[in-house]
Every structure is written in C-alpha cells, then in structure tokens.
VMD Tcl script that builds the backbone (N, CA, C; Angstrom):
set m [mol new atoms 471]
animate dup $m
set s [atomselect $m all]
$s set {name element resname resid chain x y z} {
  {N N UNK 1 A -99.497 211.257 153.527}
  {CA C UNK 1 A -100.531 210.280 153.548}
  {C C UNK 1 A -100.815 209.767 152.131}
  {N N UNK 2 A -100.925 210.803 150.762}
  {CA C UNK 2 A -100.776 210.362 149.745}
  {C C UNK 2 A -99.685 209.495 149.413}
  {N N UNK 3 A -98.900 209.819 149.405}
  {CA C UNK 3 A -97.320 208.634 149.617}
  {C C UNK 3 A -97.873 207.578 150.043}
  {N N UNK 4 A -98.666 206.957 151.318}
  {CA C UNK 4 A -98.241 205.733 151.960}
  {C C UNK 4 A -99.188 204.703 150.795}
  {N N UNK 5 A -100.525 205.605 150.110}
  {CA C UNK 5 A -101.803 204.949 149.929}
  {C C UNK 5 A -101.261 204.748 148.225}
  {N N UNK 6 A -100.234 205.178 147.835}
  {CA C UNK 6 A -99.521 205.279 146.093}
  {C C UNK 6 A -98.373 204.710 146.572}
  {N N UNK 7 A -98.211 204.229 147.911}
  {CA C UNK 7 A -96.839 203.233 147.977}
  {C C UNK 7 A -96.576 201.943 147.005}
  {N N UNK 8 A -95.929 201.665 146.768}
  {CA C UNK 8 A -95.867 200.053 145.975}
  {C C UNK 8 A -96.052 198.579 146.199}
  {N N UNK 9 A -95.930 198.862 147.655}
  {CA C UNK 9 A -96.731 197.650 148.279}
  {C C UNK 9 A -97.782 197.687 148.230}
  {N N UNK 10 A -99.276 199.463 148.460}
  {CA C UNK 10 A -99.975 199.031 148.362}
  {C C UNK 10 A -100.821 198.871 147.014}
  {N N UNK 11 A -100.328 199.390 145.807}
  {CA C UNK 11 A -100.633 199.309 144.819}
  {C C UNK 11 A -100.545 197.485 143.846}
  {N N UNK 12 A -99.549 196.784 144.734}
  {CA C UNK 12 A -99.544 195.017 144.909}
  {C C UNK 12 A -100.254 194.851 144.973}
  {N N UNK 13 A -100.671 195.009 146.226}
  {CA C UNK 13 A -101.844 194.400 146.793}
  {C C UNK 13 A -103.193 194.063 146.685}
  {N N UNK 14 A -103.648 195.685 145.783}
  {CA C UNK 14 A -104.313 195.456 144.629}
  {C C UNK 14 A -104.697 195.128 143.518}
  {N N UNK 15 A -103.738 195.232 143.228}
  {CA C UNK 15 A -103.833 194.401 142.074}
  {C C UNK 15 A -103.614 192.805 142.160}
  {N N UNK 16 A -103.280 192.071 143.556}
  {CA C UNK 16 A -103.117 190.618 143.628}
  {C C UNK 16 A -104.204 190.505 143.955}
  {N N UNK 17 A -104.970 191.547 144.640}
  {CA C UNK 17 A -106.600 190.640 145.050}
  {C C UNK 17 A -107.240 190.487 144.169}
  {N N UNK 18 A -107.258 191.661 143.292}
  {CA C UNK 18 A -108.181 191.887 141.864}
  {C C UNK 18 A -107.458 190.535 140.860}
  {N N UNK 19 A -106.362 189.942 140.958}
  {CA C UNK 19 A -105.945 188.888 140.134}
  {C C UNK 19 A -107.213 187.481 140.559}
  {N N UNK 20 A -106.311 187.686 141.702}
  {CA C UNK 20 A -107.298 186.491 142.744}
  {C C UNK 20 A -108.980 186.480 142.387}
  {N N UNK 21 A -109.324 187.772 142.812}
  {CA C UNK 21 A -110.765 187.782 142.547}
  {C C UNK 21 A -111.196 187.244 140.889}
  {N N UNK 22 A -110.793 187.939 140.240}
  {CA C UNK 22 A -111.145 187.106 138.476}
  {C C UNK 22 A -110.634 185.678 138.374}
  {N N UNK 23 A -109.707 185.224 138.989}
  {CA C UNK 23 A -109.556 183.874 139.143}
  {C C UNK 23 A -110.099 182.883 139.648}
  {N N UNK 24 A -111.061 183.611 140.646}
  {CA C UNK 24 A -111.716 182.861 141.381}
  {C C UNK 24 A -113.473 182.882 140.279}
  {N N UNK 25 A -113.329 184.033 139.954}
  {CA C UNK 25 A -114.765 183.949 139.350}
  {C C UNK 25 A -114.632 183.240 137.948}
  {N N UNK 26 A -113.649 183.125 137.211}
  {CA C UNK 26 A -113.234 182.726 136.262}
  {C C UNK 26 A -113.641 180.328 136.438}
  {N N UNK 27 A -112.779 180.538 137.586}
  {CA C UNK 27 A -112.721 178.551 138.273}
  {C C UNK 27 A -114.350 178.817 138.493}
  {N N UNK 28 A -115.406 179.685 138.820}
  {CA C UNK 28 A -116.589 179.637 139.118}
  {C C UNK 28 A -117.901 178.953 137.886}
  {N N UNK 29 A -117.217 180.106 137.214}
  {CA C UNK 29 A -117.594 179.866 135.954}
  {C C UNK 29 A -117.548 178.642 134.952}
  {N N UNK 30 A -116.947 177.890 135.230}
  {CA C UNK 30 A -115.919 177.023 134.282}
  {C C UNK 30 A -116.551 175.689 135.141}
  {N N UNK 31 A -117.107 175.566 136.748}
  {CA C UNK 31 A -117.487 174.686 137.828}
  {C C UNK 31 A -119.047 174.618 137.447}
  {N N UNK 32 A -119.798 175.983 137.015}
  {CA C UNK 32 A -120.775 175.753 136.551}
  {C C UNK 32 A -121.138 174.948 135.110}
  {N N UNK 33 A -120.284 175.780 133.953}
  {CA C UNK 33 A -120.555 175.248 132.616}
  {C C UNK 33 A -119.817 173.848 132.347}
  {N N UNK 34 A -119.017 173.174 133.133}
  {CA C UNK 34 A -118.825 171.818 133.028}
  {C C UNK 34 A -120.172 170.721 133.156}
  {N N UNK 35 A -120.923 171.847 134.683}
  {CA C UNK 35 A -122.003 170.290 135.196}
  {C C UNK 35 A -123.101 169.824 133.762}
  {N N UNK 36 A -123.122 171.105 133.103}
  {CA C UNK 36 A -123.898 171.064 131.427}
  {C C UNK 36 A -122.967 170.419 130.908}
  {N N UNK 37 A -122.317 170.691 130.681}
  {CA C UNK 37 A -121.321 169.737 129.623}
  {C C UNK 37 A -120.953 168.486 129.731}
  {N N UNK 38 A -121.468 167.991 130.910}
  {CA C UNK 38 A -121.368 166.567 130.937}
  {C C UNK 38 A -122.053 166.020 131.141}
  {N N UNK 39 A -123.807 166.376 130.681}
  {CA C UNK 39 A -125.145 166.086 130.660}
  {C C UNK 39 A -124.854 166.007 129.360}
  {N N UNK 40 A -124.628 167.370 128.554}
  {CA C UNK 40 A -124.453 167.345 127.291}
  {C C UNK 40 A -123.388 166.480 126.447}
  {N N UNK 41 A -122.130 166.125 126.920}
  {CA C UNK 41 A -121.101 165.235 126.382}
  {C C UNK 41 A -121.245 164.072 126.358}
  {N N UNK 42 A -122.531 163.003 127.611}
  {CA C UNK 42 A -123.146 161.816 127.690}
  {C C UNK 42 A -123.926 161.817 126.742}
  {N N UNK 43 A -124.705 162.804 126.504}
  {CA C UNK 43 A -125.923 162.327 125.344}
  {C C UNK 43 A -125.352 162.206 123.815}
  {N N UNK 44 A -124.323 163.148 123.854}
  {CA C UNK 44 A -123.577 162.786 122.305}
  {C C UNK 44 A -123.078 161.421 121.840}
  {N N UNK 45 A -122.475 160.563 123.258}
  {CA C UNK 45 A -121.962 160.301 123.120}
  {C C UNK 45 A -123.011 158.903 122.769}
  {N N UNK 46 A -124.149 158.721 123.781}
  {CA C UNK 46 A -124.919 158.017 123.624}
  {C C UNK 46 A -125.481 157.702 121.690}
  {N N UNK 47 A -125.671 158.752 121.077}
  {CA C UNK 47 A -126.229 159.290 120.188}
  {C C UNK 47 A -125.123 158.852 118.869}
  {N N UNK 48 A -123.766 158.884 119.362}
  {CA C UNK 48 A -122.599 158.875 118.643}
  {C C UNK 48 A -122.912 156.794 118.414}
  {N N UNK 49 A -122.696 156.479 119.757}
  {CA C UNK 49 A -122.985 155.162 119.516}
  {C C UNK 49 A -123.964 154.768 118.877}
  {N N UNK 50 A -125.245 155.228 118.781}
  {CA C UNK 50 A -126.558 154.172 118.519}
  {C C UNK 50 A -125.640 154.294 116.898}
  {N N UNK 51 A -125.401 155.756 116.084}
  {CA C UNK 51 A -124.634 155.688 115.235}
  {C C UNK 51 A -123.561 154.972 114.799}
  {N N UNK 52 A -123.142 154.338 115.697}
  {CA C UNK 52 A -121.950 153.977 115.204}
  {C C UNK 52 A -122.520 152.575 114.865}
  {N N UNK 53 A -123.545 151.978 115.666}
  {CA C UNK 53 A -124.218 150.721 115.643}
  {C C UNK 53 A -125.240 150.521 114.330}
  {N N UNK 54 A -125.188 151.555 113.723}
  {CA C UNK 54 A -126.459 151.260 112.456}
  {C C UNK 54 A -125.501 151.176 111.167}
  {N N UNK 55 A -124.107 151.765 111.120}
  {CA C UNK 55 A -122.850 152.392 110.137}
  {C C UNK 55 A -122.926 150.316 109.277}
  {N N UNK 56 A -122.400 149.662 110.046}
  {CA C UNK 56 A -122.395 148.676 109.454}
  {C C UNK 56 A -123.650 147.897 108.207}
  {N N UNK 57 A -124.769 148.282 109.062}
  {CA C UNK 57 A -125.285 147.803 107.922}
  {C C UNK 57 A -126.106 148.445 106.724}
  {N N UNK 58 A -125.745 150.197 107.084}
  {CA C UNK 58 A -125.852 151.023 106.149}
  {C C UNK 58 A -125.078 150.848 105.166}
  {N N UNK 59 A -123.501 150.768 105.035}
  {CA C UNK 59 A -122.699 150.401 104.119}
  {C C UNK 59 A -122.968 149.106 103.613}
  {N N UNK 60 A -123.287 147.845 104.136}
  {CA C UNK 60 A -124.174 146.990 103.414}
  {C C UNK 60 A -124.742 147.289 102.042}
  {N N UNK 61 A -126.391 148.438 102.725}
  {CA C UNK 61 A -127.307 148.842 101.801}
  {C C UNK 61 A -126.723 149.827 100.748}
  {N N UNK 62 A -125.311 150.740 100.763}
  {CA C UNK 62 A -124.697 151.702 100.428}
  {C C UNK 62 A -124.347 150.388 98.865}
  {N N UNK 63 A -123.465 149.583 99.669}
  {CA C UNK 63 A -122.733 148.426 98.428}
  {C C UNK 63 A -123.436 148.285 97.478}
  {N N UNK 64 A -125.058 147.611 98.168}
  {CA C UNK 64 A -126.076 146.826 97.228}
  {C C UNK 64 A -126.125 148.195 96.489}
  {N N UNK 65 A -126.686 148.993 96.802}
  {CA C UNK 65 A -127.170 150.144 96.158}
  {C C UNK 65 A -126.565 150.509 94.838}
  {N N UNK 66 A -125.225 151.023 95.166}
  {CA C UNK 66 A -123.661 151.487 94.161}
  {C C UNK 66 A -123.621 150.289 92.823}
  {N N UNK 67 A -124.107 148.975 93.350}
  {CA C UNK 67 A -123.847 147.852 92.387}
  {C C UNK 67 A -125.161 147.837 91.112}
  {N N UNK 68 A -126.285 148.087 91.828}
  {CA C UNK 68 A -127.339 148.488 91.112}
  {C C UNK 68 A -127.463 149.945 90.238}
  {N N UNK 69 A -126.958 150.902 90.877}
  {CA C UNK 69 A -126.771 152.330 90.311}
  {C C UNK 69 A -125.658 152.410 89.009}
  {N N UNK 70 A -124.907 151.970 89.000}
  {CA C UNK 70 A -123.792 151.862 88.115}
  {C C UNK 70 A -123.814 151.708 87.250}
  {N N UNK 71 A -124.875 150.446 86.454}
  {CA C UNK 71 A -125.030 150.129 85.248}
  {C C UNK 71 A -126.185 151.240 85.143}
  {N N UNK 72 A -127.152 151.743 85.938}
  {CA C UNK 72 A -127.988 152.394 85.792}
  {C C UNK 72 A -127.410 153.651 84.872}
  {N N UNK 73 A -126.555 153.982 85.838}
  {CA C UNK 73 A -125.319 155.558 85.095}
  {C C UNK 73 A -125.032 155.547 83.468}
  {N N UNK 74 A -124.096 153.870 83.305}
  {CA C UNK 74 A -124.241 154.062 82.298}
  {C C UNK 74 A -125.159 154.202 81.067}
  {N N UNK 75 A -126.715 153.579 81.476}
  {CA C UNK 75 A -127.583 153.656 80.762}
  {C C UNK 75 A -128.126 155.142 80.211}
  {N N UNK 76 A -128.025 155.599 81.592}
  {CA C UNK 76 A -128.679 157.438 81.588}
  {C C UNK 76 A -127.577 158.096 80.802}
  {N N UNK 77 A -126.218 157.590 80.279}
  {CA C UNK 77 A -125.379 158.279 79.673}
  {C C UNK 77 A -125.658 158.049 78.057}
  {N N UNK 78 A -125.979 156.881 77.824}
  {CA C UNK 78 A -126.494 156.566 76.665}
  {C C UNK 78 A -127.837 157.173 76.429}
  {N N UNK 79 A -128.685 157.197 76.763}
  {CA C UNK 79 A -129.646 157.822 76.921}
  {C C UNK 79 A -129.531 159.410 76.686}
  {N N UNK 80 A -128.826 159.666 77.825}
  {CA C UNK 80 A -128.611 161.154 77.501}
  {C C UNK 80 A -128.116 161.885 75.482}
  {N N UNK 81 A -127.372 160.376 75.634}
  {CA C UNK 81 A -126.881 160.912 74.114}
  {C C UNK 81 A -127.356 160.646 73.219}
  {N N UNK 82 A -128.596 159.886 73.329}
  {CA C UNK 82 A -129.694 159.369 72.669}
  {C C UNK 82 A -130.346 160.681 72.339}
  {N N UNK 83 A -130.915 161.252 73.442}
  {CA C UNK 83 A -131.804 162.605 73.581}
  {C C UNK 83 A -131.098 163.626 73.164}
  {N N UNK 84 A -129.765 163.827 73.071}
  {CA C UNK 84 A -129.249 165.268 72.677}
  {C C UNK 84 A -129.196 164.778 71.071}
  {N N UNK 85 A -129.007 163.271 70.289}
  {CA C UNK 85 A -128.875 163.311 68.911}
  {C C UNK 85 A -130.318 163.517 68.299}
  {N N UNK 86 A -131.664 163.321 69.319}
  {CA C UNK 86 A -132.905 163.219 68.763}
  {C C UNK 86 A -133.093 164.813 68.588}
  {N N UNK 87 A -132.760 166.022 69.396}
  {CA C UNK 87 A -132.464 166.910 69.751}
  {C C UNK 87 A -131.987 167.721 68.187}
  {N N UNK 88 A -130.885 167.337 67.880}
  {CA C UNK 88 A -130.526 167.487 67.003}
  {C C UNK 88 A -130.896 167.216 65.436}
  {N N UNK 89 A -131.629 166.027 65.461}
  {CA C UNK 89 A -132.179 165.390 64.710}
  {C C UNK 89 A -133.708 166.535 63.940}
  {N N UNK 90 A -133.701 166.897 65.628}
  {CA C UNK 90 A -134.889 167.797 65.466}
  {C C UNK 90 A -135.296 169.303 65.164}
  {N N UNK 91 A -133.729 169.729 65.514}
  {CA C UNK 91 A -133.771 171.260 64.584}
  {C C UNK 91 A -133.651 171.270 63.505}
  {N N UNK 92 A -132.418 170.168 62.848}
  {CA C UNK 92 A -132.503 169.900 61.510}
  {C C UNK 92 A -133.501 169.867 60.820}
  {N N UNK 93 A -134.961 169.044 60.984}
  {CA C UNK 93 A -135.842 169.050 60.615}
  {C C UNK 93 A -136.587 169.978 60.459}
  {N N UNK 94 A -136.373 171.129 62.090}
  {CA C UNK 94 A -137.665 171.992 61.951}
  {C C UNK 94 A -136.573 173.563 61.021}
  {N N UNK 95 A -135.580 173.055 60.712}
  {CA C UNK 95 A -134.901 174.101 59.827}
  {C C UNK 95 A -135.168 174.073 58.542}
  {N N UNK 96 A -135.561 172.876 58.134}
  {CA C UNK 96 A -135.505 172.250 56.763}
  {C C UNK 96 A -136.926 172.741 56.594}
  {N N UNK 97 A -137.848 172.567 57.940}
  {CA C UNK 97 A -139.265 172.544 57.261}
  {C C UNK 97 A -139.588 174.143 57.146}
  {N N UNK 98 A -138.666 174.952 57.575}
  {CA C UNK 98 A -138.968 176.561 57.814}
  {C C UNK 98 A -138.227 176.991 56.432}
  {N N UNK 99 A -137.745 176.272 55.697}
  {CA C UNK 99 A -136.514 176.411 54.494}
  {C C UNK 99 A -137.765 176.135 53.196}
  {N N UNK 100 A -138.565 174.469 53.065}
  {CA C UNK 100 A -139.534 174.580 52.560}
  {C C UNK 100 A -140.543 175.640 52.829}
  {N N UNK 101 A -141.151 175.910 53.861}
  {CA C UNK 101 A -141.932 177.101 53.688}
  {C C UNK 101 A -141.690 177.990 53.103}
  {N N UNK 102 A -140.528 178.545 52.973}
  {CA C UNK 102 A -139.647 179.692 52.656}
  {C C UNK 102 A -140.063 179.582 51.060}
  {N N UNK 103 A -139.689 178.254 50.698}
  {CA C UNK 103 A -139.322 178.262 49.533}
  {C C UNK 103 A -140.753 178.228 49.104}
  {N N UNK 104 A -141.921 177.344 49.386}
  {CA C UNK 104 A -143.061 177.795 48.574}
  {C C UNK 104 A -144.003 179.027 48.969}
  {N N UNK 105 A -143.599 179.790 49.934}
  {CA C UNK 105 A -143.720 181.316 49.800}
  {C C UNK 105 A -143.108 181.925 48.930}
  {N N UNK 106 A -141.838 181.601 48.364}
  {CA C UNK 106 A -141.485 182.371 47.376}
  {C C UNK 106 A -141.911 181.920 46.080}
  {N N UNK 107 A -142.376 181.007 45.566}
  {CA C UNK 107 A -143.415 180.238 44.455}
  {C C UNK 107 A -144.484 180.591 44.575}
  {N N UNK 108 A -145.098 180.861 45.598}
  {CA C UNK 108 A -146.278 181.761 45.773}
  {C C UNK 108 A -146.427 183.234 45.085}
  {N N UNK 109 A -145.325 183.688 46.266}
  {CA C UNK 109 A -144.949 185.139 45.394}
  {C C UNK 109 A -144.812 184.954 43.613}
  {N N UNK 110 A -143.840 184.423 43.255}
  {CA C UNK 110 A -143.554 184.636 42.081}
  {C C UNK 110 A -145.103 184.171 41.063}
  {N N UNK 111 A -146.076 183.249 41.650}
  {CA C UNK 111 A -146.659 182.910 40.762}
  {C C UNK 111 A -147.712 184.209 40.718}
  {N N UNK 112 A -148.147 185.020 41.964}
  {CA C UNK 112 A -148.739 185.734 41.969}
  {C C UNK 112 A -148.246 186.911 40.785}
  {N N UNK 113 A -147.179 186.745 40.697}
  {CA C UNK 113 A -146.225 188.138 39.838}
  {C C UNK 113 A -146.713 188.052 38.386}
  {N N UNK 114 A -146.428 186.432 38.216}
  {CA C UNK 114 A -146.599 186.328 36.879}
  {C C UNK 114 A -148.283 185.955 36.329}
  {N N UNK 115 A -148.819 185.761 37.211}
  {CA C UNK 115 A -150.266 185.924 37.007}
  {C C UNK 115 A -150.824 187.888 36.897}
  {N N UNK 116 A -150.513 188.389 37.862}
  {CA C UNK 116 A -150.399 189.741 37.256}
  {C C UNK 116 A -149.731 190.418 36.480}
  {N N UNK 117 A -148.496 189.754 35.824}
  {CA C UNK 117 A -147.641 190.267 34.587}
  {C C UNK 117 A -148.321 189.676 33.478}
  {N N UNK 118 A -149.150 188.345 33.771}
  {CA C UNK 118 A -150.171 187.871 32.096}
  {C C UNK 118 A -151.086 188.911 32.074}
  {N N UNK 119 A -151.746 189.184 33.250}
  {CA C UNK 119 A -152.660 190.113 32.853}
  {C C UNK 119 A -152.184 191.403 32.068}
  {N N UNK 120 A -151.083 192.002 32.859}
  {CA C UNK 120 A -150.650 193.285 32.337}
  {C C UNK 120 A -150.571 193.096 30.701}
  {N N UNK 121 A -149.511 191.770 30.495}
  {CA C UNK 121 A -149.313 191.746 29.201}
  {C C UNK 121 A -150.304 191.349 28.256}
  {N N UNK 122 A -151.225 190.593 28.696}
  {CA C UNK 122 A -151.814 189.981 26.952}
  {C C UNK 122 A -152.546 190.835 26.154}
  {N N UNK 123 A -153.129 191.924 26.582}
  {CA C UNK 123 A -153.371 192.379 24.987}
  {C C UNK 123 A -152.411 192.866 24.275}
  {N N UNK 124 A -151.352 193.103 24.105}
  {CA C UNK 124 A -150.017 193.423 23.778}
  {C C UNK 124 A -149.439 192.213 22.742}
  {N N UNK 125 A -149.064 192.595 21.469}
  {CA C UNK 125 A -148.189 191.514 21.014}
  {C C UNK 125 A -146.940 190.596 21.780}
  {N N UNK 126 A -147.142 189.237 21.223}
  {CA C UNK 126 A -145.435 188.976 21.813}
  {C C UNK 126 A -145.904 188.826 23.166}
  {N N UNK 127 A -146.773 188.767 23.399}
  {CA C UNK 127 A -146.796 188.437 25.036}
  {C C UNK 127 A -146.254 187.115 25.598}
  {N N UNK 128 A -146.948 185.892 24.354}
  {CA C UNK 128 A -146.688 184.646 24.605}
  {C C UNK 128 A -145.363 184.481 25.062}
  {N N UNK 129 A -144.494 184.936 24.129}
  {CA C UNK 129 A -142.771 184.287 24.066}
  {C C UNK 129 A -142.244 185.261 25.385}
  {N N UNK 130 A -142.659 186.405 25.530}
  {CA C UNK 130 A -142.737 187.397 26.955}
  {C C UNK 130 A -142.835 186.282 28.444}
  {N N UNK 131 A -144.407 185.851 27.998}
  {CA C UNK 131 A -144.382 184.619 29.393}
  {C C UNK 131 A -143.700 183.390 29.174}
  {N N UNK 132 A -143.515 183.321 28.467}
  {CA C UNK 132 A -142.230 181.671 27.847}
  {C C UNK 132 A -141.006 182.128 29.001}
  {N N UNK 133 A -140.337 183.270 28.394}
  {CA C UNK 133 A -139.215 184.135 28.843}
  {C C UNK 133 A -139.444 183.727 30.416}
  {N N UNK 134 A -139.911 184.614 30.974}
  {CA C UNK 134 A -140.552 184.900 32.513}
  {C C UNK 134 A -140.435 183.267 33.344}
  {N N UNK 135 A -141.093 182.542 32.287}
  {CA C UNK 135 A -141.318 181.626 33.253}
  {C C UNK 135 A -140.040 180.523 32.889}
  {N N UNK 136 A -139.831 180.619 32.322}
  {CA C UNK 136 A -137.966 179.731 31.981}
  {C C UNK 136 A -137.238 180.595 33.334}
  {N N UNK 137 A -137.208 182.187 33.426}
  {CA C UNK 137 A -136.388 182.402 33.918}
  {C C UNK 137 A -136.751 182.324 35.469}
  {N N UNK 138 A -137.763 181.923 35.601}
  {CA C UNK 138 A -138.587 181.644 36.939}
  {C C UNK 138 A -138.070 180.074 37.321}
  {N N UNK 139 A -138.343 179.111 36.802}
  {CA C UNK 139 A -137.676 177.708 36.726}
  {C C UNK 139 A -135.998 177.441 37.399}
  {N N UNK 140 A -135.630 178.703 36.390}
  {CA C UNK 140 A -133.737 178.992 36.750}
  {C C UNK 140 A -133.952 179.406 37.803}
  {N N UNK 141 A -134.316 180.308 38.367}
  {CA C UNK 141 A -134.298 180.728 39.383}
  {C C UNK 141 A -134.955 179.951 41.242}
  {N N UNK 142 A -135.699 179.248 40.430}
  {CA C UNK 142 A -136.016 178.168 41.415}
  {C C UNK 142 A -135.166 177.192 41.472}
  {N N UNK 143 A -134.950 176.937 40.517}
  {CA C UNK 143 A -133.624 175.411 40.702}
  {C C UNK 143 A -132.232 176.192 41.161}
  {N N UNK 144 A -131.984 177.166 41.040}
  {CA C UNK 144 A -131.004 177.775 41.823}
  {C C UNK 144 A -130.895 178.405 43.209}
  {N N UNK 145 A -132.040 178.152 43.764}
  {CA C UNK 145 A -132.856 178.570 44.960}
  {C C UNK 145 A -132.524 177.636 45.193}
  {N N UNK 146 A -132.942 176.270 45.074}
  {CA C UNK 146 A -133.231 174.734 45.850}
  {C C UNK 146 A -131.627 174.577 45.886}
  {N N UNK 147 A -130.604 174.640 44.670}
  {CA C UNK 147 A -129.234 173.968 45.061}
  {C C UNK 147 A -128.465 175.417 46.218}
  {N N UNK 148 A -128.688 176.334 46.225}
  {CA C UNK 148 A -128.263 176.723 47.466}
  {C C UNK 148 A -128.719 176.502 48.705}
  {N N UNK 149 A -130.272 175.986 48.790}
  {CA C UNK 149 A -130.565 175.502 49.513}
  {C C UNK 149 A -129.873 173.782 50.416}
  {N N UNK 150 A -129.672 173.130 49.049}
  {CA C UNK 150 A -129.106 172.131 49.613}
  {C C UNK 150 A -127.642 172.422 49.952}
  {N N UNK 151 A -126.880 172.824 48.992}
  {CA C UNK 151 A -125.509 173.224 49.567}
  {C C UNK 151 A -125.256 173.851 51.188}
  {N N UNK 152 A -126.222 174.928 51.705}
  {CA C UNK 152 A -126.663 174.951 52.869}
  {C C UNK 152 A -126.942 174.247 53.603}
  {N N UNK 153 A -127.503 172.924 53.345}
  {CA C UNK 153 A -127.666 172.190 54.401}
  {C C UNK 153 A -126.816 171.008 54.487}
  {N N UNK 154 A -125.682 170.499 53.837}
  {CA C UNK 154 A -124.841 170.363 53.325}
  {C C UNK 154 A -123.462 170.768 53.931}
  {N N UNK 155 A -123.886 172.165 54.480}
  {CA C UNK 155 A -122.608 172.957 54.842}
  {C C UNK 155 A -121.722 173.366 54.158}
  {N N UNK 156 A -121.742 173.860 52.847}
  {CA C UNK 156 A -120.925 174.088 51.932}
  {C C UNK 156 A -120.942 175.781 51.952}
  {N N UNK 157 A -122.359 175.788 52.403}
  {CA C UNK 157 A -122.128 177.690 52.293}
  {C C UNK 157 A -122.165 178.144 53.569}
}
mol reanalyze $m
mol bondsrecalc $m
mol representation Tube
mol addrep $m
C-alpha cells in the first residue's frame, strides 16, 4: 500500500496540482493588482500631459532667464575678484598696522630704558657722552628695525 501512494504517477500528480494551484493564485493576483494599475497608469498619464503642455512655455521663460543671468555671471565673477583683492588689500594693511604697533611698542620700551638708564647714570661722570652713546645706538637700531621691516613687506626676507 506504501508502494501504490510513493508510486510515480502519484507523486505527478501532486505536484501538477500544486503547479496549477500557484498558477492559478499567481493569474489571481496579477487580475487584482492590474485593476489599480490602471486607475493608477491613467492618472500619470493625465498628469504626464498637463506636463507636457506647460514644457513649452517654460523653456520660453528658461531662454529669457539664461539671457539675463549670463552677463549677470560675469559680473559676480568680477566682483568676486574685486572682493578677494579688497580682501587682500586688507590683511596687508591690518599686518602693516600690527608691524607699526610693534614697532612703537618697542620705542616705548626702549625710551622707558633709557629714561631709567639717565636716572641710573647722572650723578656719575661722563654720563652725558654715555646717553649720546645709548641713544645714537638706539636710532641704529631703529632704522634697522624699520628697513627689515620694509624688506619684509617687500618680500625680500
């Protein structure tokens, strides 16, 4: 009896209904999600048109537009390079003005030095030609301050 029910005919058989059956539920499936899809494929299509009906005189406004924008471009390019040389224009400056500070902080300093080196010195002989000295070599030293300064800005150093 095991034999007849593991025969090969009837093991066909099963498996052709079970084909059949997913085939059938499969065409079921496919009978339903069409009747949507062609509610849904009309309205695109509707939607596709009103689109397709406005395209013309968007590219119109696209033309005018592009013809007006263009010279605009090039302006903002000039411009742009306007603003990056003002830019430039402007660290230079605020380098230069942090370079003067620099420099009459250090005239500051030094004058403070030599105002407390007169004191130290004057009752002392020889003081005079002492601050003569000091301050000649203070002068050199400032005018050699300022030309490295300019050579620096300059780009030489």
């Amino acid at each position: 009896m095991i034999d007849a029910i593991l025969s090969t005919e009837v093991i066909a058989v099963i498996l052709i209904v079970g084909a059949l059956a997913m085939a059938v539920r499969s065409l079921l499936f496919f009978a339903r999600e069409s009747s949507q899809m062609g509610s849904r494929l009309q309205k695109l299509e509707r939607d596709l048109g009103i689109l397709r009906d406005g395209i013309s005189e968007k590219k119109g406004i696209v033309t005018e537009l592009t013809s007006i924008v263009d010279p605009l471009k090039a302006k903002e390019r000039r411009l742009r390079t306007y603003y990056e040389d003002l830019k430039a224009l402007e660290m230079h400056h605020e380098r230069a003005s942090a370079e003067a500070e620099e420099i009459q902080r250090l005239e500051k300093e030094k004058r403070m030095k030599r105002k407390n080196d007169l004191r130290l010195s004057y009752p002392g002989a020889g003081s005079l030609s002492k601050l003569k000295k000091s301050l000649d070599e203070e002068e050199a030293q400032k005018q050699e301050e300022q030309k490295r300064i300019q050579r620096k800005k300059m780009g030489f150093d």
